[in-house]
C-alpha positions as CSV (number, residue, x, y, z in Angstrom):
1,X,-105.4,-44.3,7.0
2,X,-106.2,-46.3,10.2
3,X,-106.6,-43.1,12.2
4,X,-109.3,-41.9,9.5
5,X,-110.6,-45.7,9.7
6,X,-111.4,-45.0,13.3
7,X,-112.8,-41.5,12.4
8,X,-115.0,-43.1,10.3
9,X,-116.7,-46.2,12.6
10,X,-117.1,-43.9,15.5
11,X,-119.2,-41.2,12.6
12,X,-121.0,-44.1,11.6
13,X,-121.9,-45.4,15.5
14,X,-123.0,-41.7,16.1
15,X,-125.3,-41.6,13.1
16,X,-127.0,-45.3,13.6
17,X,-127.1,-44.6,17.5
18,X,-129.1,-41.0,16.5
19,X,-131.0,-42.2,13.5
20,X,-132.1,-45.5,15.6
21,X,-136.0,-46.0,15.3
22,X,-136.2,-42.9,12.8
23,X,-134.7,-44.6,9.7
24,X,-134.6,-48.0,8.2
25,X,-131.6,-47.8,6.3
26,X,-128.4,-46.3,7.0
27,X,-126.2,-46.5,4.2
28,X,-122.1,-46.7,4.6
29,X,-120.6,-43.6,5.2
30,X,-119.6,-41.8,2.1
31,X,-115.9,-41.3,2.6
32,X,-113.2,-38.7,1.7
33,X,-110.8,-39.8,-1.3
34,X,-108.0,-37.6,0.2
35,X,-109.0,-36.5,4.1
36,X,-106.4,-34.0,4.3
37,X,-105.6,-30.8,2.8
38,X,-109.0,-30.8,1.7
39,X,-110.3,-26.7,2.9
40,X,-111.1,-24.5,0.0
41,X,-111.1,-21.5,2.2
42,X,-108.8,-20.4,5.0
43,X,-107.8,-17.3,7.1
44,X,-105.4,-16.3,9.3
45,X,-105.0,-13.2,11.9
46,X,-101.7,-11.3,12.0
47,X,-99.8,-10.7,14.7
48,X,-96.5,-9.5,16.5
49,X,-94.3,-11.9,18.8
50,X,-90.7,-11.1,19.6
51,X,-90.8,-8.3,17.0
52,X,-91.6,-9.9,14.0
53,X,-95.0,-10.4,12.0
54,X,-97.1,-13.8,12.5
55,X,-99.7,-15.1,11.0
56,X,-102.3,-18.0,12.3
57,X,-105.6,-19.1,14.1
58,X,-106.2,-18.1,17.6
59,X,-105.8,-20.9,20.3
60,X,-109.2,-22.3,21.3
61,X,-111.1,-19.2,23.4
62,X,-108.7,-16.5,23.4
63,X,-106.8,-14.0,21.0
64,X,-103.5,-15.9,21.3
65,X,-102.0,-16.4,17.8
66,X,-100.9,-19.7,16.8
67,X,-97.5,-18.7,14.8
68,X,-97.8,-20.8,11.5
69,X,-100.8,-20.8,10.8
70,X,-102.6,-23.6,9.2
71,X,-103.2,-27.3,10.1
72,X,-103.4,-30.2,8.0
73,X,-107.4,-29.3,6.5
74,X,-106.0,-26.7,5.0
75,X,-104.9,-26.1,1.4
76,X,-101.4,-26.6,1.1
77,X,-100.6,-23.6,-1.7
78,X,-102.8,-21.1,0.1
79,X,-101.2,-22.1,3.5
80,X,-98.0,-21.4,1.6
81,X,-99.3,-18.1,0.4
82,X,-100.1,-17.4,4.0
83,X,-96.3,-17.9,4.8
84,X,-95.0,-15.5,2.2
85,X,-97.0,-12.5,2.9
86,X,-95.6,-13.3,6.4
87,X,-92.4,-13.0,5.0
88,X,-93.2,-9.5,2.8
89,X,-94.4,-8.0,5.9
90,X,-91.5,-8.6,7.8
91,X,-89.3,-7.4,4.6
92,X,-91.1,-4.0,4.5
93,X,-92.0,-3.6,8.3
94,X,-95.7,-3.4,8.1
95,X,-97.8,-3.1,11.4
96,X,-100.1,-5.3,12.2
97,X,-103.1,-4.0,13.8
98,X,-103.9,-3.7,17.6
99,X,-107.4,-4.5,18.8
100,X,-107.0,-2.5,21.9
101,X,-105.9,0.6,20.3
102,X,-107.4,0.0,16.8
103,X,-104.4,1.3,14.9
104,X,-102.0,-0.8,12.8
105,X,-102.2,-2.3,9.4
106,X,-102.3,-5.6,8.8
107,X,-105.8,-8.0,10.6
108,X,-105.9,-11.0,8.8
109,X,-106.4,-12.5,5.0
110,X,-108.8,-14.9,3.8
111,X,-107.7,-17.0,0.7
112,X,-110.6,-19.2,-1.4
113,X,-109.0,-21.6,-3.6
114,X,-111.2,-23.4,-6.9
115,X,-109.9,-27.0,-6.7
116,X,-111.3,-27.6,-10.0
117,X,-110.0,-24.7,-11.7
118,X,-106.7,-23.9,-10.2
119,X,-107.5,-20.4,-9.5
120,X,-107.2,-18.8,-5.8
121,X,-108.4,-15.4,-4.1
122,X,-106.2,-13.6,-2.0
123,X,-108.3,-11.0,0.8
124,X,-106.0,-8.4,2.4
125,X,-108.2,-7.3,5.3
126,X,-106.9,-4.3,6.8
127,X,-107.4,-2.2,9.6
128,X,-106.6,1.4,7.6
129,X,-107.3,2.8,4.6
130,X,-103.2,3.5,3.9
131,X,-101.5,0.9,2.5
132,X,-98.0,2.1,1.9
133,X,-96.2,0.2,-1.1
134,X,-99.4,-1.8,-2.1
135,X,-98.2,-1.9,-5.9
136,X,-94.8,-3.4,-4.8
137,X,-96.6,-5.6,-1.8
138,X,-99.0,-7.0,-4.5
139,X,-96.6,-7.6,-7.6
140,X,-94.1,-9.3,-4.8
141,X,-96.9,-11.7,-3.6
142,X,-98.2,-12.4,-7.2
143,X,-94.8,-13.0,-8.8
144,X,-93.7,-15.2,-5.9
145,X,-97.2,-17.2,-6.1
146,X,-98.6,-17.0,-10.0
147,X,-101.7,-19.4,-8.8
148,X,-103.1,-16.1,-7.6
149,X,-105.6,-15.2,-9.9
150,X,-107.0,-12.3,-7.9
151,X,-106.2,-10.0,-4.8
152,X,-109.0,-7.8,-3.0
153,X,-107.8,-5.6,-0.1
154,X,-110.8,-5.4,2.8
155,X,-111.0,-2.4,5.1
156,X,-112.1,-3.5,8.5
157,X,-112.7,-1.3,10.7
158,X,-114.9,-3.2,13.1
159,X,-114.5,-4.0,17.0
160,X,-116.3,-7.4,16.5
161,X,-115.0,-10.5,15.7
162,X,-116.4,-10.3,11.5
163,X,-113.4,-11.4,9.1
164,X,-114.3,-8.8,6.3
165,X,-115.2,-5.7,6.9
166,X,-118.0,-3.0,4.3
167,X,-115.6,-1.4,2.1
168,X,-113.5,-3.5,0.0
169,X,-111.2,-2.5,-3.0
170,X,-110.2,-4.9,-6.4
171,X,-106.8,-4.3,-7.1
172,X,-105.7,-7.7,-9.1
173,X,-107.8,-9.8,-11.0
174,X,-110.8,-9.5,-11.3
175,X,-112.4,-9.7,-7.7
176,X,-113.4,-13.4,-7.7
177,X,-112.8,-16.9,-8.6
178,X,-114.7,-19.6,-10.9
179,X,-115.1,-23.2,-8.9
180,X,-116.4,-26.3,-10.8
181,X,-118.9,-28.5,-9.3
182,X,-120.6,-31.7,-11.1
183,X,-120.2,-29.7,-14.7
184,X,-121.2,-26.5,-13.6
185,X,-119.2,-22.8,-13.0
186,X,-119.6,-21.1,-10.1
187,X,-118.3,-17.8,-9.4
188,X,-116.5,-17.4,-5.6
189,X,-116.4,-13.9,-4.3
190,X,-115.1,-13.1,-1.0
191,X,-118.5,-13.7,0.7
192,X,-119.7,-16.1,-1.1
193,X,-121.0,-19.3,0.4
194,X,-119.6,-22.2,-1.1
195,X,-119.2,-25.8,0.4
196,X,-115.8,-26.4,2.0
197,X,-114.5,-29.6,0.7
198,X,-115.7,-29.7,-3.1
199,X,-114.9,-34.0,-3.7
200,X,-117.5,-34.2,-1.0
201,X,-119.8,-31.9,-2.0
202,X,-120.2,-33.6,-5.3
203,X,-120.7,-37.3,-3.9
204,X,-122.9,-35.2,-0.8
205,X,-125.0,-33.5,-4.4
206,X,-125.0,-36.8,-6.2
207,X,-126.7,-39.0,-3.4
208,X,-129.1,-36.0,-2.8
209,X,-130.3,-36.7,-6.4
210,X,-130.5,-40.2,-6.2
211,X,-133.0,-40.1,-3.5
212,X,-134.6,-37.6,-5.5
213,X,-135.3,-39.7,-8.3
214,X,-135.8,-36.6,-10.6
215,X,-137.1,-36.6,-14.3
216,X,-137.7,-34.6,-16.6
217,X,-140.8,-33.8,-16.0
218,X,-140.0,-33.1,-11.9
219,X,-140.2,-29.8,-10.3
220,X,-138.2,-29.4,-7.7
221,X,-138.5,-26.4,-4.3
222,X,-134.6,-25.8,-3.3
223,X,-135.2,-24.3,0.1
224,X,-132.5,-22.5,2.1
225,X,-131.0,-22.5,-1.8
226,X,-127.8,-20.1,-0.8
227,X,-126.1,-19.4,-3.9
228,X,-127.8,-21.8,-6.2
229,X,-125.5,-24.4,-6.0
230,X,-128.2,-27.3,-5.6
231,X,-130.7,-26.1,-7.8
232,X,-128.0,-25.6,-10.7
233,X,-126.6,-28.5,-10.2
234,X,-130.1,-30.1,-10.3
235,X,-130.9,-28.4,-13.9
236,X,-130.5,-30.9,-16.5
237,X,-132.1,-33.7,-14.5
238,X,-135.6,-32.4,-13.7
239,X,-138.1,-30.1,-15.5
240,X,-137.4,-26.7,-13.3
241,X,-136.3,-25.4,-9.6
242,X,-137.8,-22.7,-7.7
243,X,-134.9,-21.9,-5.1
244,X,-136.3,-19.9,-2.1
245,X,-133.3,-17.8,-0.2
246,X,-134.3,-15.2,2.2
247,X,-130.0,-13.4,2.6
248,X,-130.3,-10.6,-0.7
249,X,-126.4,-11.5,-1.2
250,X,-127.0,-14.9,-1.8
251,X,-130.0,-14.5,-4.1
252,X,-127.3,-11.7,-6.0
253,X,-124.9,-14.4,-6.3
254,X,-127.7,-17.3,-7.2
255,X,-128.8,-15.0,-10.4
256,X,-124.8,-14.6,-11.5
257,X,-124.6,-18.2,-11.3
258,X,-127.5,-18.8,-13.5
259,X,-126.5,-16.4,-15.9
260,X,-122.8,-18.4,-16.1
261,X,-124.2,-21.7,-16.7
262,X,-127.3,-20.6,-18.9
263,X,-129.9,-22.4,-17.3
264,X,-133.3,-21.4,-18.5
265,X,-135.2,-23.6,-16.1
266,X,-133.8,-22.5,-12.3
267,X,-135.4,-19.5,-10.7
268,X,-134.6,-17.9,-7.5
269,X,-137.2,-16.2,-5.3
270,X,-136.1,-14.0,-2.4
271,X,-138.0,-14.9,0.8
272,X,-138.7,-16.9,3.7
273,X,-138.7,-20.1,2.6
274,X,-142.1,-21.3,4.8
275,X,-143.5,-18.1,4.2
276,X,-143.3,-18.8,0.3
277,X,-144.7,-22.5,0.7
278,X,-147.7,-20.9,3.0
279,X,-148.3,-18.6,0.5
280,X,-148.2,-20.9,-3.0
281,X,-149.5,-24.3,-1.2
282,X,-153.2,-24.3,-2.7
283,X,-151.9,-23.0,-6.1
284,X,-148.1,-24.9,-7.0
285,X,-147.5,-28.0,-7.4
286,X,-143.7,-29.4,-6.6
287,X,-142.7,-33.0,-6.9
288,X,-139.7,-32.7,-4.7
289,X,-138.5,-30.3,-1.6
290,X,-135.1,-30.5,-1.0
291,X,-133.8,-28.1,2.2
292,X,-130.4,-27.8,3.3
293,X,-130.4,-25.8,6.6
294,X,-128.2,-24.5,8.7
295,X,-126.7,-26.3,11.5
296,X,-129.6,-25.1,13.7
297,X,-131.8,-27.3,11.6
298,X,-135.3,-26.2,10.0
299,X,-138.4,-25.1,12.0
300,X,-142.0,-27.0,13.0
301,X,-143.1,-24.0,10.4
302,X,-141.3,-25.2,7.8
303,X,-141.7,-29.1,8.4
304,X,-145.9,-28.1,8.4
305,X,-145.8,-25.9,5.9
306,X,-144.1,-28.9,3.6
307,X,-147.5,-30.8,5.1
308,X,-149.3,-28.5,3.5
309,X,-147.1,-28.3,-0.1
310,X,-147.5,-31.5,-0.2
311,X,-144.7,-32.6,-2.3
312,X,-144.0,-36.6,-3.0
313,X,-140.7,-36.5,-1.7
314,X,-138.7,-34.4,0.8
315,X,-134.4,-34.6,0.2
316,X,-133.0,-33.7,3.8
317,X,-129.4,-32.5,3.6
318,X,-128.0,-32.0,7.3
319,X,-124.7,-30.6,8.6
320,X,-125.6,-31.5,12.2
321,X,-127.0,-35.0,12.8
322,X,-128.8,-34.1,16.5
323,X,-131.3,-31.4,14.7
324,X,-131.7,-33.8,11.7
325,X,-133.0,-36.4,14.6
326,X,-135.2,-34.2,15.6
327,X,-136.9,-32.5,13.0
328,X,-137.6,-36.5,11.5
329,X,-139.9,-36.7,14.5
330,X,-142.0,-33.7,13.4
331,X,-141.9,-34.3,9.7
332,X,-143.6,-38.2,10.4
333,X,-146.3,-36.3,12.4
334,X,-146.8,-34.4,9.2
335,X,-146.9,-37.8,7.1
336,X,-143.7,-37.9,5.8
337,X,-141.8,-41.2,6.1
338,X,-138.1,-41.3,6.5
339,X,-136.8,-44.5,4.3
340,X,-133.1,-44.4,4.3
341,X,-130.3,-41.5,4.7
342,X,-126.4,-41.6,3.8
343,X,-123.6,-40.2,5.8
344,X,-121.6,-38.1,3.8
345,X,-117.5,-37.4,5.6
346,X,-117.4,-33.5,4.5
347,X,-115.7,-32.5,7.4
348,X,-112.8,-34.5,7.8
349,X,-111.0,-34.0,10.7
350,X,-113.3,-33.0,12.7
351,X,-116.6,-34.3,14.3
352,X,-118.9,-33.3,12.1
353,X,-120.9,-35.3,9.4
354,X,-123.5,-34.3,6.8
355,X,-126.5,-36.6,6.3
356,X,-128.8,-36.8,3.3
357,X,-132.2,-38.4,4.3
358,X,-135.1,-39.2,1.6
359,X,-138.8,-38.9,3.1
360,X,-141.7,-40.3,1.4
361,X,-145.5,-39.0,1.4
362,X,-147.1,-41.6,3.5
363,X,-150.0,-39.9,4.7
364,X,-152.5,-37.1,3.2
365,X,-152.3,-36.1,6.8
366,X,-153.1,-32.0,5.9
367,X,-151.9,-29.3,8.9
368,X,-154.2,-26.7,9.7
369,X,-153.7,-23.6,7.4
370,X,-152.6,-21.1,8.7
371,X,-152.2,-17.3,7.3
372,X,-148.8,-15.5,7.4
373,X,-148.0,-12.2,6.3
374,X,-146.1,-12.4,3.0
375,X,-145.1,-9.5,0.7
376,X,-145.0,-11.2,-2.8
377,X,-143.2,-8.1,-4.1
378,X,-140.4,-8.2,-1.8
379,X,-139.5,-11.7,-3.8
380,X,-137.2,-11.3,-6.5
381,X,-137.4,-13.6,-9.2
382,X,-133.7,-13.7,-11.4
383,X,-134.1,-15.9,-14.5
384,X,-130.6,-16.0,-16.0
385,X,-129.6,-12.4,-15.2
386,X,-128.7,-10.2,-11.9
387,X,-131.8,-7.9,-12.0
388,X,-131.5,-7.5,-8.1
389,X,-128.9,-6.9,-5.5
């Protein structure tokens, strides 16, 4: 553990050294139980060297395979499942497929794996619709590897670099898996997005509520809500969510996950999440925002139109602590305080940190309004069931 030791004090240097001046309390990195083995989801392109079918991720800026696949991060069974199909396609001769020529079998697979369920999804991608001996390929794989609770075969036919391709085909199982995180079910498809490392993404949840201080009688905006993981999560503790997701998929997926864990009080609304705080500011009231954005950070939009919401408290989750930095700047010019944040090691391994910051309403400091074009019925509102794909 010293080499993780060492991960960890130069994670915390980078964070205080960022966060210097912004916020008054830093608490100790949050660390990883087990910082190994710990990715839920991997994939692995197939290739051909001396004859015979490999399998691993390409060498930093090029197409080169790395034969074997996996590194430590990744989860041991499916890096072993990676192995065997390895082993099949050598057994029955399978192409792989060429890029240059765009013929050939076998691209890559993508397996998602539910640590708190057991259950793993197996994705065949493919470069043809043919799939000689698929019956015999699939009952080979599942016999050797009964953790398999489901196998989808992808046709990709694109010249991009996209994993999955449009068309895709069930053929064991039942076409996704069903992930556990802080008491609730989530259901995994292919697509889905779901956080990486799930022992971190329940410490990363738990320290978002904390500085949430939600009741009963709290609503709470999810912004950039995804699949609904947050706002689920959040359900028993406060008195509603409103989850804002702009990606249709997502808001599909955020409706099935409602429905699984019957939650009455979570409702996701398909837009742009400043667009829908512009549009509701002078008639809603929320207690809490809580955003998690992508790595590219939030927007001045947004961090204004939360001047204008005017909730009491804003939770900041942030997968990339330079962006965090500098959206803190804009969100004190629109009176909101930062008081402390929490590093939080979900990416270990690697250089990157998540950081959950808790911003208090110091000012009634109100933003110019301004007037944005919003189409109220392209929202779709899912209360419990998929109404809307």
């Amino acid at each position: 553990m010293q080499d993780y030791d060492k991960e960890i004090a130069s994670k915390k240097e980078r964070i205080e050294k960022l966060l210097s001046g912004l916020v008054p309390v830093i608490e100790p990195v949050v660390r990883a139980g087990n910082p190994v083995h710990y990715r839920n989801k991997i994939h692995a392109a197939f290739g051909i060297s001396h004859g015979k079918v490999i399998a691993g991720t390409y060498e930093p800026g090029s197409h080169k395979i790395i034969d074997g696949g996996g590194d430590i991060l990744e989860n041991e069974a499916a890096v072993g499942v990676v192995r065997d199909i390895v082993q099949i396609a050598n057994k029955y001769r399978m192409s792989v497929y060429n890029e240059k020529t765009g013929t050939g079998l076998l691209r890559r697979v993508l397996i998602r794996t539910a640590d708190g369920t057991g259950q793993m999804l197996v994705v065949i991608v493919l470069g043809d619709f043919m799939f000689p001996g698929k019956k015999n390929f699939i009952k080979l794989l599942t016999s050797k590897h009964p953790e398999i609770t489901s196998v989808v075969i992808n046709i990709n036919k694109r010249t991009d670099s996209m994993i999955l391709g449009d068309k895709s085909e069930t053929v064991y199982g039942p076409g996704f898996i069903t992930d556990t995180l802080l008491g609730r079910k989530f259901r995994i498809s292919p697509e889905s997005f779901y956080q990486i490392n799930r022992e971190q993404a329940q410490k990363l949840y738990s320290k978002a509520f904390e500085y949430a201080s939600l009741d009963k009688g709290s609503r709470v905006l999810d912004a950039y809500c995804g699949t609904g993981t947050i706002g689920i999560c959040a359900s028993d503790r406060c008195g509603s969510v409103s989850g804002v997701e702009i990606n249709p998929k997502a808001v599909s997926d955020a409706g099935q996950n409602i429905a699984i864990n019957k939650v009455s009080n979570v409702k996701v609304i398909r837009a742009d999440a400043t667009q829908y705080m512009n549009k509701v500011s002078s008639e809603e009231h929320f207690d809490v925002v809580i955003l998690d954005p992508p790595r590219e950070g939030t927007t001045p939009e947004f961090i204004k139109a939360c001047g204008r919401l005017k909730p009491e408290r804003i939770v900041y989750i942030s997968c990339n602590p330079e962006t965090l930095a500098r959206d803190l700047k804009l969100f004190a010019e629109e009176g909101y305080k930062a008081q402390k944040a929490c590093p939080v090691d979900m990416f270990c391994g690697t250089e990157h940190i998540e950081v959950v910051s808790f911003l208090q309403r110091v000012s009634s400091t109100r933003s110019k309004e301004i007037t944005l074009d919003v189409d109220m019925e392209d929202y779709y509102r899912i209360k419990g069931d998929r109404t809307n794909d």
